[in-house]
KELOZA-759808 format. One line per field, with one value per residue (C-alpha): residue number from 1; residue in three letters; x negated, y, z negated. Coordinates in steps of 0.1 Angstrom, whole numbers, plus 5000, padded with zeros to 4 digits. Layout:
KELOZA-759808
pos = (NUM; ...)
code = (ALA; ...)
east = (X; ...)
north = (Y; ...)
up = (Z; ...)
//
This chain:
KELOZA-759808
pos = (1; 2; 3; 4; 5; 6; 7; 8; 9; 10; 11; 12; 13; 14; 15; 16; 17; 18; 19; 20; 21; 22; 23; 24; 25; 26; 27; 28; 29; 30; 31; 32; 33; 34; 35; 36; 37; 38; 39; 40; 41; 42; 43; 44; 45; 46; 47; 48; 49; 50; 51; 52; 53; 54; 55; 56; 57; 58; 59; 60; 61; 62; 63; 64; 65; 66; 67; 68; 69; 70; 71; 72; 73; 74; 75; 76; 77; 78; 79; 80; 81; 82; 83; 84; 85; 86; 87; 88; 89; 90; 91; 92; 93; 94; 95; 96; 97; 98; 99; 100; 101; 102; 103; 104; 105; 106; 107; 108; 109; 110; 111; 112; 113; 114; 115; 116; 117; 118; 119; 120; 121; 122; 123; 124; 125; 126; 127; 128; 129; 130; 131; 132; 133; 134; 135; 136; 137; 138; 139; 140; 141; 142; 143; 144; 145; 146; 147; 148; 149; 150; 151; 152; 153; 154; 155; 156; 157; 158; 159; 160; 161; 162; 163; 164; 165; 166; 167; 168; 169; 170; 171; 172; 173; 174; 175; 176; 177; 178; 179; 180; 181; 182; 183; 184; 185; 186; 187; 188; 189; 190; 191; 192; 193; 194; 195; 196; 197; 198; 199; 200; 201; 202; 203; 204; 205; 206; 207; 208; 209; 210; 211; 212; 213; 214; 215; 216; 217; 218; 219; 220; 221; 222; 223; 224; 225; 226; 227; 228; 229; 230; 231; 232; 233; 234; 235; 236; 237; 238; 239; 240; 241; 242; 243; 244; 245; 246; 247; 248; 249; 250; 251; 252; 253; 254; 255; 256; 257; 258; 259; 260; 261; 262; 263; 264; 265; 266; 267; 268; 269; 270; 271; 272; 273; 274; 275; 276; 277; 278; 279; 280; 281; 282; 283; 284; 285; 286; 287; 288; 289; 290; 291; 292; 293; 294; 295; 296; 297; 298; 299; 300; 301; 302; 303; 304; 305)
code = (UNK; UNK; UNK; UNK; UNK; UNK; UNK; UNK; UNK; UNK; UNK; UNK; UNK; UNK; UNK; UNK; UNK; UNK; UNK; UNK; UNK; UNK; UNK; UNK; UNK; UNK; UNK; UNK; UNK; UNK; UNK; UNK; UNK; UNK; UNK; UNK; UNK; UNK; UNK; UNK; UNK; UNK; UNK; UNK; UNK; UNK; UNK; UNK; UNK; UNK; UNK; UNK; UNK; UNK; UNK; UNK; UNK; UNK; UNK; UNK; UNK; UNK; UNK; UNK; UNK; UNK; UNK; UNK; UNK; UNK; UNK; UNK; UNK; UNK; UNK; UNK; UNK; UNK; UNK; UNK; UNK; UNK; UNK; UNK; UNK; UNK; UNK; UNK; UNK; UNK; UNK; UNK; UNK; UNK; UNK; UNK; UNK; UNK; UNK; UNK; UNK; UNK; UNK; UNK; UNK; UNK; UNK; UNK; UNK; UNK; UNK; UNK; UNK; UNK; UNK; UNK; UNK; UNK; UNK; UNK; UNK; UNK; UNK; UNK; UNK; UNK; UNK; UNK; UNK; UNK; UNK; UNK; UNK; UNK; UNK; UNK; UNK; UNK; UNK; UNK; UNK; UNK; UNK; UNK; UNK; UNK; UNK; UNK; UNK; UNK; UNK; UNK; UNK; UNK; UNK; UNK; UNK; UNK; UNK; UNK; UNK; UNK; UNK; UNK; UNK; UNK; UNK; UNK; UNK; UNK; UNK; UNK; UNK; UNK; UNK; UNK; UNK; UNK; UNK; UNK; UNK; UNK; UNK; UNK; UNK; UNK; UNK; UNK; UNK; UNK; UNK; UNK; UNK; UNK; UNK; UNK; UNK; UNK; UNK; UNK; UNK; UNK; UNK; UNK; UNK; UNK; UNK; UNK; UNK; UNK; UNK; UNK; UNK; UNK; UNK; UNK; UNK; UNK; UNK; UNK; UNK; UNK; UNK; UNK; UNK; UNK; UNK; UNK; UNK; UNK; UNK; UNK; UNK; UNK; UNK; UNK; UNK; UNK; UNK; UNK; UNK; UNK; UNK; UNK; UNK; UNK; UNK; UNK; UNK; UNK; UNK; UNK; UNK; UNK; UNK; UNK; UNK; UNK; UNK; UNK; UNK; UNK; UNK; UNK; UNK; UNK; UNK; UNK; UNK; UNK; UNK; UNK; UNK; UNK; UNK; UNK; UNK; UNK; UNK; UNK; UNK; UNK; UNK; UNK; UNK; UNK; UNK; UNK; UNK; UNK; UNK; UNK; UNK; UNK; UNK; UNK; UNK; UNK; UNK; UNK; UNK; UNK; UNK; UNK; UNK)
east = (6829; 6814; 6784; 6774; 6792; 6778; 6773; 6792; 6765; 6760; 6795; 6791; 6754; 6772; 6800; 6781; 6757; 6790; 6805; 6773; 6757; 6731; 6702; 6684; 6716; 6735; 6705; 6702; 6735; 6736; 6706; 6682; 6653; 6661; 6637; 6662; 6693; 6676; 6668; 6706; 6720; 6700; 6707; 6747; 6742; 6722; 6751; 6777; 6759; 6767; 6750; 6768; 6750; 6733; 6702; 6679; 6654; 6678; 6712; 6730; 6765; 6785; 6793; 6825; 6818; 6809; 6842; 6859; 6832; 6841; 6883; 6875; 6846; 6866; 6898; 6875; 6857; 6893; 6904; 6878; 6878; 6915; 6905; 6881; 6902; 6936; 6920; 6901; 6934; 6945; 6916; 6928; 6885; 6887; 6853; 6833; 6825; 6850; 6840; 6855; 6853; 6866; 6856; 6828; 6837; 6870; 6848; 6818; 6841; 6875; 6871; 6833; 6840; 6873; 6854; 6829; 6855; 6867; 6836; 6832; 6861; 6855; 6824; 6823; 6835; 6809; 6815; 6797; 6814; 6800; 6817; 6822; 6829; 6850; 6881; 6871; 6889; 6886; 6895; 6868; 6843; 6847; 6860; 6886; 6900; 6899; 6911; 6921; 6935; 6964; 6996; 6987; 6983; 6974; 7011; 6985; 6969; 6988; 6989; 6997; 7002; 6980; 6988; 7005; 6984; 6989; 6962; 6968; 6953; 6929; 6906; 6879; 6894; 6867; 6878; 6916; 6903; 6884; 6906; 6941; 6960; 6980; 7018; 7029; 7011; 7008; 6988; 6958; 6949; 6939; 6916; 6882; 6891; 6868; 6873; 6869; 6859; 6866; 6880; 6912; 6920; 6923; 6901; 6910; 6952; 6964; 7001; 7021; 7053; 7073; 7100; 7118; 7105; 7065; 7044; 7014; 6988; 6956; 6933; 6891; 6863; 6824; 6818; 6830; 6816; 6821; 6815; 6848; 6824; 6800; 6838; 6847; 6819; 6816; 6851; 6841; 6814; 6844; 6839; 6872; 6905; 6900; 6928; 6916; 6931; 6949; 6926; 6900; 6901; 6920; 6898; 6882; 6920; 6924; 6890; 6901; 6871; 6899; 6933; 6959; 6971; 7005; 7016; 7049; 7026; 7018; 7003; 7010; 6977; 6990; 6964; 6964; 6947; 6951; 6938; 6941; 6974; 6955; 6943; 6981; 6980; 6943; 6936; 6905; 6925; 6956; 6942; 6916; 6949; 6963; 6934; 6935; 6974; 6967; 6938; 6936; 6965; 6946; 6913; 6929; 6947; 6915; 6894; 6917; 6912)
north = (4267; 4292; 4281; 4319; 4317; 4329; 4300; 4291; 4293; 4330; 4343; 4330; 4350; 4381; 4383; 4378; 4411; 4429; 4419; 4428; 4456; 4442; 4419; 4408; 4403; 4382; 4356; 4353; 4347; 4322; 4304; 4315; 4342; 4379; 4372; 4343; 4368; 4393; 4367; 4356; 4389; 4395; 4364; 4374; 4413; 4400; 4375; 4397; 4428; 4452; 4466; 4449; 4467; 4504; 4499; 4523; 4515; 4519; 4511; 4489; 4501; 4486; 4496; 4502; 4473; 4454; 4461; 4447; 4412; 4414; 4408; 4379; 4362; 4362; 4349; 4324; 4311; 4306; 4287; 4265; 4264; 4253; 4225; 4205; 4211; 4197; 4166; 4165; 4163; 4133; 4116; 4131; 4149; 4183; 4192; 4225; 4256; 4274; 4303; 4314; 4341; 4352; 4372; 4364; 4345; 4331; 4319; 4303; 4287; 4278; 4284; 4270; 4236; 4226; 4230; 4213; 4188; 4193; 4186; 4155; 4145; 4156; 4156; 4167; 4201; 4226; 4257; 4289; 4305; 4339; 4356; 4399; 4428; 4444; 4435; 4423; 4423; 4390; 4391; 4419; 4406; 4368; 4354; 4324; 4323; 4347; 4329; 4358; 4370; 4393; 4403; 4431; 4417; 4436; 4435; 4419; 4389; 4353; 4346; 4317; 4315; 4287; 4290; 4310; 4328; 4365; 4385; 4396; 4419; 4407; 4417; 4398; 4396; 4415; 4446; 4443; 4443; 4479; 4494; 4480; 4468; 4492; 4499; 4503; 4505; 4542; 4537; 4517; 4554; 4551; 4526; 4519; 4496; 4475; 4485; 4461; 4477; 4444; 4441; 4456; 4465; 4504; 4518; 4525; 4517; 4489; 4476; 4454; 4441; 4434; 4411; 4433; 4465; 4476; 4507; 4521; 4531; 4552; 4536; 4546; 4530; 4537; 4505; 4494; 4468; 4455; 4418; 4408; 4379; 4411; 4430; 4399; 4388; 4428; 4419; 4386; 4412; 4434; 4460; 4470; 4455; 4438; 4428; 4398; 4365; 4337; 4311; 4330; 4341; 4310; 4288; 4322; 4323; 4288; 4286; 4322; 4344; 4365; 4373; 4386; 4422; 4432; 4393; 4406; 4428; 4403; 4416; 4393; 4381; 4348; 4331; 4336; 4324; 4349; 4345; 4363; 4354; 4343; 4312; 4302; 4272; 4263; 4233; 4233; 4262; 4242; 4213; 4240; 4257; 4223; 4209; 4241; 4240; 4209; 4216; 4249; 4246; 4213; 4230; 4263; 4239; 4219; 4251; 4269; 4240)
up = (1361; 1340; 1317; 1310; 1277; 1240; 1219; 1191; 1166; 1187; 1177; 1140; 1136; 1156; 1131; 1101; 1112; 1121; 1087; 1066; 1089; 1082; 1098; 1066; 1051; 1074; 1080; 1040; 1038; 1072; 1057; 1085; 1094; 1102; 1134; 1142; 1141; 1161; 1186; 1187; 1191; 1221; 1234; 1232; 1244; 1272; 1278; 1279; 1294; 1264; 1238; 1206; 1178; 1177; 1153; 1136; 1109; 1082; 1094; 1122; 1134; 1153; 1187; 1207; 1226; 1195; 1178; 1211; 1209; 1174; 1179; 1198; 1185; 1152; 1168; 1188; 1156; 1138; 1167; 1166; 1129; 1129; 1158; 1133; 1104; 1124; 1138; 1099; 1085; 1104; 1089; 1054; 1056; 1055; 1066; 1069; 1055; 1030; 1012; 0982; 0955; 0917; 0887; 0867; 0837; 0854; 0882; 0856; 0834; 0854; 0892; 0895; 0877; 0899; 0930; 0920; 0912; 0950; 0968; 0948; 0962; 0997; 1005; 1041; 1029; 1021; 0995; 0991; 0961; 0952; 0915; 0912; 0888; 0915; 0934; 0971; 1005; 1011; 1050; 1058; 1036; 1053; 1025; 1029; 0990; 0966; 0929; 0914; 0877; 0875; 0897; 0918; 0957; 0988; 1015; 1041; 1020; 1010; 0971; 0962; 0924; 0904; 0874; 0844; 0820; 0803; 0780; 0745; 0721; 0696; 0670; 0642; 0607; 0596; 0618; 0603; 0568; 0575; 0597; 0592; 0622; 0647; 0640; 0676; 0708; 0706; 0676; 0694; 0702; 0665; 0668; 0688; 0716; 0739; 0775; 0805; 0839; 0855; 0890; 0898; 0864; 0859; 0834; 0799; 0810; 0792; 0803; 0781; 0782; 0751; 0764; 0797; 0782; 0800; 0783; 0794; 0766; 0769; 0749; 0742; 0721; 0720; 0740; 0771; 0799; 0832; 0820; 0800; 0778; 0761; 0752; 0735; 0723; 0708; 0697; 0674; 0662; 0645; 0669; 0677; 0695; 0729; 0759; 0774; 0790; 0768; 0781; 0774; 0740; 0727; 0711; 0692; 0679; 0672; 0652; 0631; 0647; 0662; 0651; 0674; 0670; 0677; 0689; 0703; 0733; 0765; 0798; 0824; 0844; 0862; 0884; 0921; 0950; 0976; 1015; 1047; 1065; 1095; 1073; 1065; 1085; 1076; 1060; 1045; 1023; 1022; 1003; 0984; 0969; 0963; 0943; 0926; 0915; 0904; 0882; 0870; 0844; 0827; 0831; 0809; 0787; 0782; 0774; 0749; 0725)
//
């Protein structure tokens, strides 16, 4: 038998480098020293013979070799994955690591407080959830979830839908009594609005659907942001009109510090959690979506009051 075989832990450090091309960056995010990497990398190149990585002292590539090591460490490190997490489901424990992303305030104020709620619950499961301004592959990136707002979903990832939830157009009273309120959607190109940079959304294209019927309008405004809280916030401040999520914007609506504008308009922006179809049968996402079906539509119910 063969005992001249990289370690598990080996193939988890060698993927993380591959996936961050990056030494420093892949011991941050394993928790460990770069010297400790380094160490472990040339434990597995000296293992298999080959040189995995092709580093100068500003970049690290990835070799031919490496790309090869990299296809199987990765299917190696699923199988495994999917080992614990069967025999963990048989003890109803899902157990390990499960990484997950979203956007910024979705993830503070929705995402973060469910799993929080998860762990609770299962506390051999560990969660690293990391929030961005811009739409990420979650596959390549080594992401297992990505809890996502809005429709638009790569052919190659699983979505699985969480929740409903559409954005509207709003404004401060204040704003309607200088400015008036828009008489169609073409007439937002009258009016300042507060663009979002946020994700996948395309910049300065609002689509809205009133009932079957979609338009596309080109809107601008002096002030724009990749941080949807500063446009609203900007919006309260009678700024100009805003397109942001119901469960966002809803208690500002309920308490009068926004007003809708033009109610018929929706965008739908239903909640997602989307994952790479080589986690379908994974459990540790299995009961992650779950938990999240479950609680996301209290949790947006909950913060619109």
């Amino acid at each position: 038998m063969n005992n001249n075989l990289p370690l598990t832990d080996d193939l988890r450090v060698f993927v993380t480098v591959a996936r961050r091309s990056s030494f420093v960056a892949a011991a941050a995010e394993l928790g460990v020293s770069a010297a400790y990497v380094t160490k472990r990398v040339k434990i597995m190149e000296g293992t298999l013979g080959a040189a995995l990585f092709n580093r100068t002292t500003r970049r690290v590539v990835i070799t031919e070799d490496g790309e090869r090591a990299y296809h199987w460490a990765q299917k190696i490190l699923d199988d495994m994955d999917h080992l614990m997490e069967d025999i963990s489901t048989k003890r109803q424990s899902p157990r390990g690591m499960l990484r997950v992303c979203s956007s910024f305030g979705f993830g503070q104020n929705i995402v973060g407080p469910a799993l929080s709620q998860l762990v609770e619950k299962y506390p051999a499961l560990q969660i690293r959830f990391e929030v961005f301004d811009r739409l990420v592959d979650v596959g390549a990136e080594g992401f297992d979830l990505d809890i996502r707002v809005g429709d638009e979903m790569a052919p190659h990832h699983i979505a699985r839908q969480l929740a409903p939830n559409h954005r509207v157009l709003c404004a401060a009273p204040g704003y309607v009594q200088r400015h008036g309120l828009p008489s169609s959607l073409a007439d937002l190109a009258n009016h300042p609005c507060l663009i979002i940079k946020e994700r996948d959304h395309p910049f300065g294209l609002w689509k809205l659907r009133n009932g079957p019927d979609e338009q596309t309008v080109k809107v601008r405004g002096p002030l724009s942001s990749n941080h949807g809280e500063i446009a609203v916030n900007w919006a309260v401040d009678g700024r100009g009109i805003v397109l942001r999520s119901l469960w966002d914007v809803g208690p500002l609506l309920q308490s009068g510090q926004l007003v809708q504008v033009l109610p018929q308009y929706t965008q739908e922006a239903n909640l997602w959690a989307v994952f790479p179809a080589r986690l379908e049968t994974s459990a540790k996402v299995r009961v992650c979506v779950e938990w999240l079906q479950e609680r996301l539509p209290q949790a947006l119910l909950l913060h619109r009051r």
